[in-house]
Backbone bond lengths (Angstrom), bond angles and torsions (degrees), N, CA, C in turn:
res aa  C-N    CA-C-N  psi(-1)  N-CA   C-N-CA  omega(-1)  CA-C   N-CA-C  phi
1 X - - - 1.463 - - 1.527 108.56 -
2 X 1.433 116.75 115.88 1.272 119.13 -174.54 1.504 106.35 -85.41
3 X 1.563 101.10 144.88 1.577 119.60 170.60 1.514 122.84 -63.80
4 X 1.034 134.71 128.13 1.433 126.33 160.04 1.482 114.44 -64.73
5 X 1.323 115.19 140.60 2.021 109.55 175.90 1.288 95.18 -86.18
6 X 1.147 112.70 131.51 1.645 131.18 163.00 1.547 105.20 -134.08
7 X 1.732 96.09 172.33 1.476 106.26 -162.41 1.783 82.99 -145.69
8 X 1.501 129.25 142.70 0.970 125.74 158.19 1.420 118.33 -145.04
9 X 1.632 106.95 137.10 1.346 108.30 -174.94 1.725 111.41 -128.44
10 X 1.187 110.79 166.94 1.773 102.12 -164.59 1.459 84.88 -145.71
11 X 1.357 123.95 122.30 1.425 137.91 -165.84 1.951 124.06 28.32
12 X 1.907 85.13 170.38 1.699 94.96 -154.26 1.621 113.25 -46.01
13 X 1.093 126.21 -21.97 1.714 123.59 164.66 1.233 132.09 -35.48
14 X 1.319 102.08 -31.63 1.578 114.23 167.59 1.665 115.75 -43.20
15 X 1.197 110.43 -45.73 1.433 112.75 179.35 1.555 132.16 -60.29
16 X 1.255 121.16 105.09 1.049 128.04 -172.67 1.676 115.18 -14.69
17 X 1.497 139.44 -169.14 1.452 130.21 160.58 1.812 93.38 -97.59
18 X 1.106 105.99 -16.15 1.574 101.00 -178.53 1.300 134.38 -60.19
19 X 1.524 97.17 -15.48 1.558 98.19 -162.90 1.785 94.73 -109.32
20 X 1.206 102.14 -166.35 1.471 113.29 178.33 1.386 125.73 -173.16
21 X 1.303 131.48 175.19 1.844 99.59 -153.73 1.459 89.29 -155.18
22 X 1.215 122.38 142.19 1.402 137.72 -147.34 2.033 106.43 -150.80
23 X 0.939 103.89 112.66 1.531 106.93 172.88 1.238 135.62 -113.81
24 X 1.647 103.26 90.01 1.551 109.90 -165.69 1.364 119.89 -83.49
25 X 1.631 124.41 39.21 1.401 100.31 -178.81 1.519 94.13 155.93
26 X 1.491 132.77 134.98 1.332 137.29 -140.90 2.097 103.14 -62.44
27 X 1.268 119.55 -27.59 1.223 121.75 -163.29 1.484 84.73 -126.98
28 X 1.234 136.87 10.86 1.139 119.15 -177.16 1.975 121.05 -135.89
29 X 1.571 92.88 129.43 1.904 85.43 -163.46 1.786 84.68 -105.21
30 X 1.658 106.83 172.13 1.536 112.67 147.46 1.433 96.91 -143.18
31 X 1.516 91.28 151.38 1.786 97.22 -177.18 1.443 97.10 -131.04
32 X 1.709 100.59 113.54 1.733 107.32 162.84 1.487 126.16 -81.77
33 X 1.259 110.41 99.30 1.677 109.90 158.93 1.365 126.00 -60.16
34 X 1.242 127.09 108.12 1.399 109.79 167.54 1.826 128.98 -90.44
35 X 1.112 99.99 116.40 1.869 105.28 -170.61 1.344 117.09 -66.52
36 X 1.172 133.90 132.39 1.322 144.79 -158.89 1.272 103.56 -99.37
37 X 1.829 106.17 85.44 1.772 127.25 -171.46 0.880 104.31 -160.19
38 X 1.318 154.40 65.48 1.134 146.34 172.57 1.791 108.08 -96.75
39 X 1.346 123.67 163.35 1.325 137.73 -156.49 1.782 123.13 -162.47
40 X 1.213 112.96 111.23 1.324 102.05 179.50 1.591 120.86 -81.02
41 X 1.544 112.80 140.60 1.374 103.33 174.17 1.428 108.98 -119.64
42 X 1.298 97.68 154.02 1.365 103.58 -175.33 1.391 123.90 -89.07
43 X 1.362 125.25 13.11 1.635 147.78 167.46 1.195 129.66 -145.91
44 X 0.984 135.04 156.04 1.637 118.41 -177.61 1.768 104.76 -85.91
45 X 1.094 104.09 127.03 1.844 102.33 -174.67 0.839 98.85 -105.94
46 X 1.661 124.05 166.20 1.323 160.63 -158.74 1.464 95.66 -80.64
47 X 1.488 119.86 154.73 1.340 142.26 -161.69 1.421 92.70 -76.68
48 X 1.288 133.99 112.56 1.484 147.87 -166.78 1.399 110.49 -91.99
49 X 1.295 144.45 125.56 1.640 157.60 -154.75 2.226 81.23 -68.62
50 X 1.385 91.12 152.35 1.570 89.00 -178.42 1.504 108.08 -103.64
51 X 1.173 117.69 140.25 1.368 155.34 -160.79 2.053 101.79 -26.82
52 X 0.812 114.75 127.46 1.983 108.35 -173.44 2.077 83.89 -100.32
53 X 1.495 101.87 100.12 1.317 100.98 -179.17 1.545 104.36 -92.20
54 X 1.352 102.06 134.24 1.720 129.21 -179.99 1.748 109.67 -58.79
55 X 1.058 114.98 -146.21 1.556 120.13 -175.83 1.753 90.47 -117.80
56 X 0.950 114.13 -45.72 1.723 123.05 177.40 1.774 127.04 -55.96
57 X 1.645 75.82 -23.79 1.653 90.65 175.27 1.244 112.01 -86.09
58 X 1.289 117.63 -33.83 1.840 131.56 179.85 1.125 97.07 -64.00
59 X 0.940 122.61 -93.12 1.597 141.02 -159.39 1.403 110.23 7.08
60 X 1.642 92.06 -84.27 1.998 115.62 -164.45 1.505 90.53 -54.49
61 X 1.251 133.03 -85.96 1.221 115.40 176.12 1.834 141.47 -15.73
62 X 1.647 100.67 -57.80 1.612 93.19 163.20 1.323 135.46 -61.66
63 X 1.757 105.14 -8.44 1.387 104.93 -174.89 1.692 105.38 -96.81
64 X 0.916 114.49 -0.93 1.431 122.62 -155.96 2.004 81.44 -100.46
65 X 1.716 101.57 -43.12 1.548 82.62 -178.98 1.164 122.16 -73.96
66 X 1.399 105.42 -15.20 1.443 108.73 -161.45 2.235 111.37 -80.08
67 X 1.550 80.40 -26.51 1.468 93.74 176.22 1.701 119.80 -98.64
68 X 1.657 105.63 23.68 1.500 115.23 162.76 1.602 97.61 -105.39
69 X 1.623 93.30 -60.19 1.966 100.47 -174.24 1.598 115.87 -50.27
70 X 1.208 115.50 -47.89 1.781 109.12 169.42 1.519 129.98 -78.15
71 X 1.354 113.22 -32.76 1.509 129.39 175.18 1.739 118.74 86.61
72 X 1.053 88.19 -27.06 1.716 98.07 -162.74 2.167 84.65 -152.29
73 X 1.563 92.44 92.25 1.604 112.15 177.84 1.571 108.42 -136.28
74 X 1.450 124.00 140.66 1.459 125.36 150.03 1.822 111.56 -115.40
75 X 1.201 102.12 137.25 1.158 112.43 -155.52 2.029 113.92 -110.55
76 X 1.404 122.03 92.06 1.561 103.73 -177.15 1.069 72.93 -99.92
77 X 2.075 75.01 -171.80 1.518 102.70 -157.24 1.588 93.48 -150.15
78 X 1.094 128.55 156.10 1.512 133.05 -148.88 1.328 137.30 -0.76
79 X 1.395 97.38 72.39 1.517 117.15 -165.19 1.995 109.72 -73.52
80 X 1.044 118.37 140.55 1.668 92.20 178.23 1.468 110.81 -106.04
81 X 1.615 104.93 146.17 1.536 96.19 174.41 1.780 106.46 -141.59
82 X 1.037 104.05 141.79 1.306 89.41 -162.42 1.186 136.11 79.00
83 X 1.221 102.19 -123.60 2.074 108.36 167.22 1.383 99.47 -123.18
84 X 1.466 129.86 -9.41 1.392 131.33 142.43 1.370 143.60 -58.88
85 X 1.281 108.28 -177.18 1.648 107.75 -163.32 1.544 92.80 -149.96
86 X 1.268 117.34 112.54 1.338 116.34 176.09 2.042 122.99 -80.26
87 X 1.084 100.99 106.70 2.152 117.35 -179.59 2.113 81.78 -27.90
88 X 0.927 106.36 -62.28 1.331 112.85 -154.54 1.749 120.41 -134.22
89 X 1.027 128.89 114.43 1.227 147.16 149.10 1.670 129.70 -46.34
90 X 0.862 162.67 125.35 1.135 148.02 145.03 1.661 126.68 -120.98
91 X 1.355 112.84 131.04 1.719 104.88 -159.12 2.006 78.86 -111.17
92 X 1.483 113.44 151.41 1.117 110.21 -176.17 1.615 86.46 -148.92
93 X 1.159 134.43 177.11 1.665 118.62 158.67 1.565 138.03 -81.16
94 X 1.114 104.25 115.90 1.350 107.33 -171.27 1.903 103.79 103.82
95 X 1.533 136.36 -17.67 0.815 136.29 165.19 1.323 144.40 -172.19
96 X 1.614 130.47 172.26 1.441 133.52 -146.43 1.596 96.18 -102.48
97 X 0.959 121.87 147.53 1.661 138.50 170.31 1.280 102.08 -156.95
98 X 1.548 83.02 131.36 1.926 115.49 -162.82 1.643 97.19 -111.10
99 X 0.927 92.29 141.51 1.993 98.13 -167.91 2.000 104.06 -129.33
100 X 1.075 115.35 53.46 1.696 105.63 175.65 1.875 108.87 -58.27
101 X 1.717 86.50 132.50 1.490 92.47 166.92 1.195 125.28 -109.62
102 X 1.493 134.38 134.89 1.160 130.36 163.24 1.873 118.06 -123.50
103 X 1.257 86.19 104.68 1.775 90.10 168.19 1.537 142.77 -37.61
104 X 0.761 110.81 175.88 1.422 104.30 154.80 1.151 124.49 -78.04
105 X 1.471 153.96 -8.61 0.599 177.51 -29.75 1.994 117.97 110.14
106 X 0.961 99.09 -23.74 1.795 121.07 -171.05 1.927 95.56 -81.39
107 X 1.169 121.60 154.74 1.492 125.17 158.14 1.730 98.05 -116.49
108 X 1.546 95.72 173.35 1.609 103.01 -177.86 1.645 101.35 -104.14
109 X 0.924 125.58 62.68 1.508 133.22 -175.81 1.402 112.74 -86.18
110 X 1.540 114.03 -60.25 1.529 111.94 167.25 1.389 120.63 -96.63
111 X 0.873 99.56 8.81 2.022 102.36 -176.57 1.774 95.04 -67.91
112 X 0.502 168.79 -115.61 1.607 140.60 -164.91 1.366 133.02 -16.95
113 X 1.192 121.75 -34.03 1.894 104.35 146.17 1.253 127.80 -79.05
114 X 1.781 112.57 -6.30 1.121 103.74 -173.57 1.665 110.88 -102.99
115 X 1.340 95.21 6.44 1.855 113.81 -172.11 1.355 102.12 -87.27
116 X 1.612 110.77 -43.54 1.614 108.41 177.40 1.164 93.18 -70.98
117 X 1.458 147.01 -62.25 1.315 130.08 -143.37 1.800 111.10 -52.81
118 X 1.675 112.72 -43.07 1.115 139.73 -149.94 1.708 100.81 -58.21
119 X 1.555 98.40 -31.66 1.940 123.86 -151.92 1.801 84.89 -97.84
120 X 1.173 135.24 -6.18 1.054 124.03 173.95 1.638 111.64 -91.41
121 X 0.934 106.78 -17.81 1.487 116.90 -158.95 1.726 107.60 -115.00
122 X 1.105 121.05 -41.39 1.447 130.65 -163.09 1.477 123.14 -101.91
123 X 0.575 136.18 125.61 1.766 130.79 165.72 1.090 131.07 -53.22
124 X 1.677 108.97 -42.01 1.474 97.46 169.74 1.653 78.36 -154.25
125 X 1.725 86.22 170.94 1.631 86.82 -165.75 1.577 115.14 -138.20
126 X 1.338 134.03 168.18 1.654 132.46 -179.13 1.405 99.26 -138.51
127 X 1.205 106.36 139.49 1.599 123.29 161.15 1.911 113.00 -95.56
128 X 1.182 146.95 79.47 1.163 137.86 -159.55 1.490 103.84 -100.01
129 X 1.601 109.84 118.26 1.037 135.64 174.09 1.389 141.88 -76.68
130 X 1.293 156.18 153.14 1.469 139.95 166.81 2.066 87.07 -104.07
131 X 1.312 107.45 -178.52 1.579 121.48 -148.65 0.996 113.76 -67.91
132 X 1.691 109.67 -32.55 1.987 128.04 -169.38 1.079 89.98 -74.59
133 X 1.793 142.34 -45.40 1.239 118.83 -171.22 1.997 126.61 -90.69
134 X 1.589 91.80 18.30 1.460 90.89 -174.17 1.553 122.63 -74.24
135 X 1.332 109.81 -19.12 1.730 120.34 179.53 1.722 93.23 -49.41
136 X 1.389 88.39 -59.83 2.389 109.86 -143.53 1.324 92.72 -83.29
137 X 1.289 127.36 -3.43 1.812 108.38 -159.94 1.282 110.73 -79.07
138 X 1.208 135.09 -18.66 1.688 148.78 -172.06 2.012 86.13 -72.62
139 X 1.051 117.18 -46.77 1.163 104.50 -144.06 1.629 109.08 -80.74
140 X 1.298 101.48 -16.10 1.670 113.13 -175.53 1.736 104.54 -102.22
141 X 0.953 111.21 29.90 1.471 114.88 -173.08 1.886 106.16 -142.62
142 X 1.548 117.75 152.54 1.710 102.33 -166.96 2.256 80.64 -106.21
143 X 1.724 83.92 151.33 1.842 108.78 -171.63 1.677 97.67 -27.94
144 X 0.906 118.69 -54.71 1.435 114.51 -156.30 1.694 129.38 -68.92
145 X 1.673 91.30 -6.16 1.656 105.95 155.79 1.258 136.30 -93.30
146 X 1.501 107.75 147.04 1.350 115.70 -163.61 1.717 107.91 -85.06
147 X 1.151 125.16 173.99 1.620 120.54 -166.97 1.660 89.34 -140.59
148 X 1.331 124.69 136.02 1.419 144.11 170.25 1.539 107.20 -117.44
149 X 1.205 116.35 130.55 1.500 107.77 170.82 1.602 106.21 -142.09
150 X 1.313 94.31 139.89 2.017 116.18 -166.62 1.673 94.82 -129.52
151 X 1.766 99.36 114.44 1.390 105.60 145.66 1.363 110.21 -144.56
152 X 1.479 119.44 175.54 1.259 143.83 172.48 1.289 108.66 -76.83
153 X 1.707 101.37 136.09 1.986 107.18 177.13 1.582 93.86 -136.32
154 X 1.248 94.66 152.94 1.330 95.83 169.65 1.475 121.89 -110.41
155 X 1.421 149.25 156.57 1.514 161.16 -169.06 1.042 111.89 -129.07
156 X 1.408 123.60 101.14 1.663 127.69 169.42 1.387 111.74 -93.68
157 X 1.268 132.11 137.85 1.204 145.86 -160.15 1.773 106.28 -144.71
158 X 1.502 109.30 124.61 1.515 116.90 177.25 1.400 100.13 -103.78
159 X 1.066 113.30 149.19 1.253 132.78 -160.32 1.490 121.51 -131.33
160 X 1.481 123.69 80.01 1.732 118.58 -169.89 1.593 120.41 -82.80
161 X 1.213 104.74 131.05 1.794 120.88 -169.71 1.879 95.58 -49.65
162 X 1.002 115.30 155.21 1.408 112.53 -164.72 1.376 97.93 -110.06
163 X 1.498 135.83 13.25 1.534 139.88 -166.71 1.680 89.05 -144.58
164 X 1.267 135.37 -10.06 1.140 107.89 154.64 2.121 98.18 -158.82
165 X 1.548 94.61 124.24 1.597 100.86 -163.32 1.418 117.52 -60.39
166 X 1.489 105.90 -30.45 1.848 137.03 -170.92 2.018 104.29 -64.10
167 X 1.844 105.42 -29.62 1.488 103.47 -174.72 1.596 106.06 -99.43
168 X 1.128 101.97 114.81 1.652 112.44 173.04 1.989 110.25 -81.98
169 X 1.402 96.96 125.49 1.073 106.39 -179.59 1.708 115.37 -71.37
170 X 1.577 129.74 -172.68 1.211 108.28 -163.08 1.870 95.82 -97.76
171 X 1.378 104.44 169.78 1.884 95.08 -164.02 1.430 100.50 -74.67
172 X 1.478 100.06 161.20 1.634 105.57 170.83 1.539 90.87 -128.46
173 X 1.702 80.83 149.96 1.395 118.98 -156.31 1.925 97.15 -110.58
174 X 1.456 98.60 120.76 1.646 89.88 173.15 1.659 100.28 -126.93
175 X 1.243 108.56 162.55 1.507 111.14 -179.41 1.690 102.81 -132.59
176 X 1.317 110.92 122.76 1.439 108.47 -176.30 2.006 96.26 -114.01
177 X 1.486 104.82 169.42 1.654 109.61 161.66 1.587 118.04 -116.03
178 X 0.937 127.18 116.51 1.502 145.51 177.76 1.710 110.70 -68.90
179 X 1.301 126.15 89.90 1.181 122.20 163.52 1.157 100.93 -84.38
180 X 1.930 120.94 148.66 1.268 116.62 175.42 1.800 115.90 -147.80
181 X 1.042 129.63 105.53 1.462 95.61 -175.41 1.545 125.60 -89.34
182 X 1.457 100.89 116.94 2.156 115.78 168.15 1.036 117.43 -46.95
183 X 1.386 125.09 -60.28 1.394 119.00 -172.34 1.953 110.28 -122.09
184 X 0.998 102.93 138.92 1.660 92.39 -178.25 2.082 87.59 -93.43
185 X 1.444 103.04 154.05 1.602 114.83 -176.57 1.377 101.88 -91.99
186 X 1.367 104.88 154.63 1.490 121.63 166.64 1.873 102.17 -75.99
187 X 1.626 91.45 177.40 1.462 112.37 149.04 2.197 118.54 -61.95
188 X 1.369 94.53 143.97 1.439 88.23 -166.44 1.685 104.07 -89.34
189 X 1.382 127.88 110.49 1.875 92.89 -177.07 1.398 104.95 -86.36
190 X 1.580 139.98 35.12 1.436 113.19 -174.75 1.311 95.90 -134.88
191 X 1.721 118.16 36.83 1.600 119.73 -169.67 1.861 94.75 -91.05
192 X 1.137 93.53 131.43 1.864 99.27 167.29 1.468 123.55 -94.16
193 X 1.056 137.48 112.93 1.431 131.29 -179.67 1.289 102.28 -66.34
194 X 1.222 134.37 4.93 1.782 105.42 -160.99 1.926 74.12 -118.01
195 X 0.956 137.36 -9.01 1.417 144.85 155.44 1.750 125.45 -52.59
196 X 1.392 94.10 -54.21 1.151 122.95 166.85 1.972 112.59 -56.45
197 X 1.117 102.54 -54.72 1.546 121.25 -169.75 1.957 99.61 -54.59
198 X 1.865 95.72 -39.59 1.810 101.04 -157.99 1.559 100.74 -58.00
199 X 1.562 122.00 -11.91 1.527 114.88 -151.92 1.631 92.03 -92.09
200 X 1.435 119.69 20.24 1.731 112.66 174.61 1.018 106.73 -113.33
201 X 1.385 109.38 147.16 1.809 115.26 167.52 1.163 113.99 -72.59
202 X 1.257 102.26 179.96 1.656 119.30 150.99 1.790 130.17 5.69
203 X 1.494 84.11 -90.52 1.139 142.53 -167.05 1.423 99.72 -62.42
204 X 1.178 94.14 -43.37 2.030 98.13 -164.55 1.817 103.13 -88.29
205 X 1.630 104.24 -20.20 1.355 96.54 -162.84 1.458 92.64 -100.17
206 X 1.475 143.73 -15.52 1.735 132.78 121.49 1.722 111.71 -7.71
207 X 1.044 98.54 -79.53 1.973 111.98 -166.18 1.544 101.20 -52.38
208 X 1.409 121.99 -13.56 1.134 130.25 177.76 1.497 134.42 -93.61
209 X 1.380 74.19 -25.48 1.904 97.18 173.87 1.516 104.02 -108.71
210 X 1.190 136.69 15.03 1.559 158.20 -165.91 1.850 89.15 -115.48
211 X 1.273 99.08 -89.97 1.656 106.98 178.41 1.282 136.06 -16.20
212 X 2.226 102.16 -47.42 0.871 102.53 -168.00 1.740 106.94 -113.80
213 X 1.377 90.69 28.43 1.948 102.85 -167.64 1.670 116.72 36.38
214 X 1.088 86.43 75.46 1.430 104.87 175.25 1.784 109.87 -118.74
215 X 1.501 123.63 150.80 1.450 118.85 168.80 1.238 116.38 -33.58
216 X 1.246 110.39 173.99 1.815 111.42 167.73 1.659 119.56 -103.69
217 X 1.295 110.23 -1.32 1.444 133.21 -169.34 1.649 108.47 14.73
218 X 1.223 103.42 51.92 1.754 112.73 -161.10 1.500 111.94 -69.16
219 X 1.758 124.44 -0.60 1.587 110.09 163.71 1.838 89.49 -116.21
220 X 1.129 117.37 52.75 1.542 105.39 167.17 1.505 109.00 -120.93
221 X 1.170 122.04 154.25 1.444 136.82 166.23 1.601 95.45 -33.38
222 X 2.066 91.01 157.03 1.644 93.70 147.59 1.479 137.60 -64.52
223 X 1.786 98.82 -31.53 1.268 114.42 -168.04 2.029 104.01 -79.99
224 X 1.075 101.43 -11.80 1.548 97.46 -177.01 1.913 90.41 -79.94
225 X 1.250 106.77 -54.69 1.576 99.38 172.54 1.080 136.84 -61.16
226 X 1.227 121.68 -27.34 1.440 109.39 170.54 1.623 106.00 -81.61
227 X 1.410 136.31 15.72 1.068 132.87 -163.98 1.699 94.89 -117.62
228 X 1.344 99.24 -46.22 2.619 107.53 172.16 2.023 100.11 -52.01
229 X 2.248 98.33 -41.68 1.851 86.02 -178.19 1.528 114.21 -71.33
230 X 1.101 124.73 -29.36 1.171 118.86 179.57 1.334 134.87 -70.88
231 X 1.603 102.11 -13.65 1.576 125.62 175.63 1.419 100.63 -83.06
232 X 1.437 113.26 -30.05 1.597 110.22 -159.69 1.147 103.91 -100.63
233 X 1.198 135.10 -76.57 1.277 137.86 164.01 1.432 147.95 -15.56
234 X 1.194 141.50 107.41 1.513 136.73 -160.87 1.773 100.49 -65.06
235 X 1.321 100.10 161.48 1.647 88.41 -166.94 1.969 102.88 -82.41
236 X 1.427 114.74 -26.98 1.240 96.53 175.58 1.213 129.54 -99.07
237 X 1.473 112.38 7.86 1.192 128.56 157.87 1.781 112.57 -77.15
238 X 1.081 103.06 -30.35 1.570 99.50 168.97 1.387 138.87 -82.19
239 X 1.834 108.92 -8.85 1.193 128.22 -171.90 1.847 106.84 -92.32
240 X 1.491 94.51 -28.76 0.908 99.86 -172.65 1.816 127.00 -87.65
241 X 1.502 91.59 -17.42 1.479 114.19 173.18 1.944 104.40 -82.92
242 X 1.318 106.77 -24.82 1.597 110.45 173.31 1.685 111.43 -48.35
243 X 1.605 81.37 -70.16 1.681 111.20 -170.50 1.822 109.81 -49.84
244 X 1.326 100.46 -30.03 1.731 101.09 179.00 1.521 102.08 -99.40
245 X 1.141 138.13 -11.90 1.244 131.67 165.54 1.775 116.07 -68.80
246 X 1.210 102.39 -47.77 1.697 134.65 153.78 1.613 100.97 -25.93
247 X 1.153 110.63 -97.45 1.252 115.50 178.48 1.010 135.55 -38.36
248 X 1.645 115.10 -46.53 1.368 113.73 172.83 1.490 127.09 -86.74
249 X 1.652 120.57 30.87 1.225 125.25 -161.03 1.454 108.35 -74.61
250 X 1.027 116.83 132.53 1.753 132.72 162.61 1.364 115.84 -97.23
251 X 1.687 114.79 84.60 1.770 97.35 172.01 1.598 140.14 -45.14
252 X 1.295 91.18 -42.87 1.285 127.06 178.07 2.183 112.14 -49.97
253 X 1.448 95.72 -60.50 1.442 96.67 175.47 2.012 111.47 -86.67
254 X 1.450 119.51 -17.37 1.323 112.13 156.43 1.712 121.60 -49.66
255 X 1.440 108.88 -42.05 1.467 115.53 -135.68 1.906 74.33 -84.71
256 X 1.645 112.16 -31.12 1.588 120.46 -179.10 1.272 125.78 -55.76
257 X 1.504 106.22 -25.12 1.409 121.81 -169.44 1.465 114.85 -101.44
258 X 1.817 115.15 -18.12 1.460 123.40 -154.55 1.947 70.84 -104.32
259 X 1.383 136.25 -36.19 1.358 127.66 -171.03 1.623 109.73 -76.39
260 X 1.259 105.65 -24.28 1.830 109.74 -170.33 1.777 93.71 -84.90
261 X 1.553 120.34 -22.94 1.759 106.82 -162.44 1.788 88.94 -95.81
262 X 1.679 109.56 -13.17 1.501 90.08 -173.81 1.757 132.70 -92.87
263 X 2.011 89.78 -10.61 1.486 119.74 147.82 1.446 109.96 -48.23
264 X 1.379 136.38 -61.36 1.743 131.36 179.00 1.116 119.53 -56.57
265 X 1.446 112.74 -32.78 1.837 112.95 -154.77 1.531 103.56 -98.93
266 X 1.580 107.44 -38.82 1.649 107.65 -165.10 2.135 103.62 -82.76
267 X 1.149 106.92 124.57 1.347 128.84 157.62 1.265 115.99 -26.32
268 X 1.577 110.32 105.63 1.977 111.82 169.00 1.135 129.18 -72.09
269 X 1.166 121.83 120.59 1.596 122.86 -174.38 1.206 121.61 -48.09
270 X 1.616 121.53 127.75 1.367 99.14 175.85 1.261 129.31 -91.79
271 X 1.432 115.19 157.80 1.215 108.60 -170.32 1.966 113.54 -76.41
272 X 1.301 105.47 140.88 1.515 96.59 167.14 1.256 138.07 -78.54
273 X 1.747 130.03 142.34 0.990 152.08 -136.64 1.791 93.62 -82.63
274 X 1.075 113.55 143.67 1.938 110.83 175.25 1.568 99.91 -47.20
275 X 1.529 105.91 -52.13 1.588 113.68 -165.48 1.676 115.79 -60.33
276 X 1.416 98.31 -36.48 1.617 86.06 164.20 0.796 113.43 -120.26
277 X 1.212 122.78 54.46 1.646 131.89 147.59 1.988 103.45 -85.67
278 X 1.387 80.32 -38.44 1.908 94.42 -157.16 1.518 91.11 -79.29
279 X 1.282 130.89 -10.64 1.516 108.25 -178.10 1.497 100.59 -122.18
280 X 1.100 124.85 11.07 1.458 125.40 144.44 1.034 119.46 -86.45
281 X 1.731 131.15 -8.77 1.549 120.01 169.17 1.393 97.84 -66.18
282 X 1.869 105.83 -61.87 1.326 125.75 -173.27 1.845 109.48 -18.65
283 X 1.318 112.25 -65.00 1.492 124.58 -162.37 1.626 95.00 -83.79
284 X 0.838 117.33 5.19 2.131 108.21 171.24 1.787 83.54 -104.60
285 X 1.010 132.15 -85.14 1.681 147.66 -175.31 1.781 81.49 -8.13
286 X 1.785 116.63 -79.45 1.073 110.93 178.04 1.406 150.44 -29.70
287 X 1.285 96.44 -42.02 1.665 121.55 178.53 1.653 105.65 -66.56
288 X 1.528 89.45 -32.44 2.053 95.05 -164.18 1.828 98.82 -69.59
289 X 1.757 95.54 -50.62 1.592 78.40 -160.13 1.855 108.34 -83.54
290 X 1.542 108.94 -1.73 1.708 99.77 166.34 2.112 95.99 -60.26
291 X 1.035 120.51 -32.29 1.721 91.86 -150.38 1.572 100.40 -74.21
């Protein structure tokens, strides 16, 4: 049973000392990371084409904003929904935010199956961009998503010898990352809770039927259970018991609990009898010397 990668952080400390956070505009933050690369040159060079940032380059950075701008975030990472796979997860309280990335490097080819999938699953949602796609990105995306955009800048810095003011040392070169958000998102109307509900195990959807004193329906399907919580349960009382189940996940003691219930339930082999032990040698011995 494979792990999901997640990242979780619980207030603004999370943020590196590197970065720094800037708020240009009543609904709108930017947070500068600065990357630890700097380089001396030995001339002043020509204005350099700006950086074609990868998916690897986004990432660490968006999470770093994402875990200044919310404060209290858990963060997976290729979650599937649909016939998609969500770049980014975000558990916040009370709700899901879906973060698709496309690089510079990325085309918009499936971002429409992967836009509906996203609206089934998420509450509110981001398209996060690198720079080439910041003009067009509104347009391949439906109103109610939000737009993130990450590129690379560079910082030149002159530097004067401190024993004589007249000799300029050679420039230093800094490279920072610009998270920014374009569009702030609406409310999502095409989010499904019973979508929402599929991303729990076992284990979690017990603690759920525990919570809300419900049976234990302990030889029934998942799908019969998540079908009694959804009958029982108020819907924002249930979203909200998701999102903290979400957060507080322990793989480690799930994977403990799904191995200790499958010790009770699964059938012990029996052991075989001497007598047919001895007449199953008999009929192999046989088989050997017919061939």
């Amino acid at each position: 049973m494979q792990k999901e990668k997640c990242r979780r952080a619980e207030g603004k400390e999370a943020l590196g000392k590197s970065a720094s956070c800037e708020y240009t505009g009543e609904n709108e933050m930017k947070i500068v990371v600065t990357v630890q690369r700097d380089r001396s040159l030995s001339a002043p060079e020509p204005l350099q084409m700006e950086k074609h940032m990868l998916d690897k380059d986004i990432r660490e950075p968006l999470f770093d904003f994402l875990e200044e701008f919310y404060g209290k975030i858990r963060i997976f990472e290729e979650k599937v929904t649909g016939i998609s796979r969500t770049d980014a997860l975000g558990v916040i309280d009370g709700q899901l935010i879906g973060f698709e990335i496309k690089s510079d490097s990325d085309t918009y080819a499936r971002l429409k199956r992967q836009t509906a999938d996203y609206d089934l699953l998420c509450d509110v949602n981001y398209l996060v961009v690198g720079k080439s796609h910041r003009r067009q990105a509104d347009q391949h995306i439906p109103a109610h998503w939000g737009i993130i955009c990450v590129y690379e800048e560079d910082e030149t810095e002159n530097e004067m010898a401190a024993d004589n003011m007249n000799e300029k040392l050679p420039q230093k070169e800094k490279k920072r990352i610009i998270v920014e958000i374009d569009q702030i998102p609406g409310v999502n109307p095409n989010v499904r809770l019973e979508r929402q509900l599929d991303l729990l195990w076992r284990p979690e959807l017990a603690t759920l039927q525990e919570w809300n004193e419900m049976p234990k329906y302990a030889q029934r399907s998942k799908a019969f259970v998540r079908e009694k919580i959804l009958e029982r349960v108020p819907q924002e009382t249930l979203k909200r018991q998701i999102t903290d189940l979400l957060f507080e996940r322990d793989y480690e003691a799930l994977l403990a609990q799904i191995r200790e219930v499958q010790k009770k339930t699964r059938p012990r082999k029996r052991k075989m009898s001497k007598k047919r032990s001895v007449v199953k040698a008999v009929r192999k011995k046989r088989k050997a010397a017919g061939k």
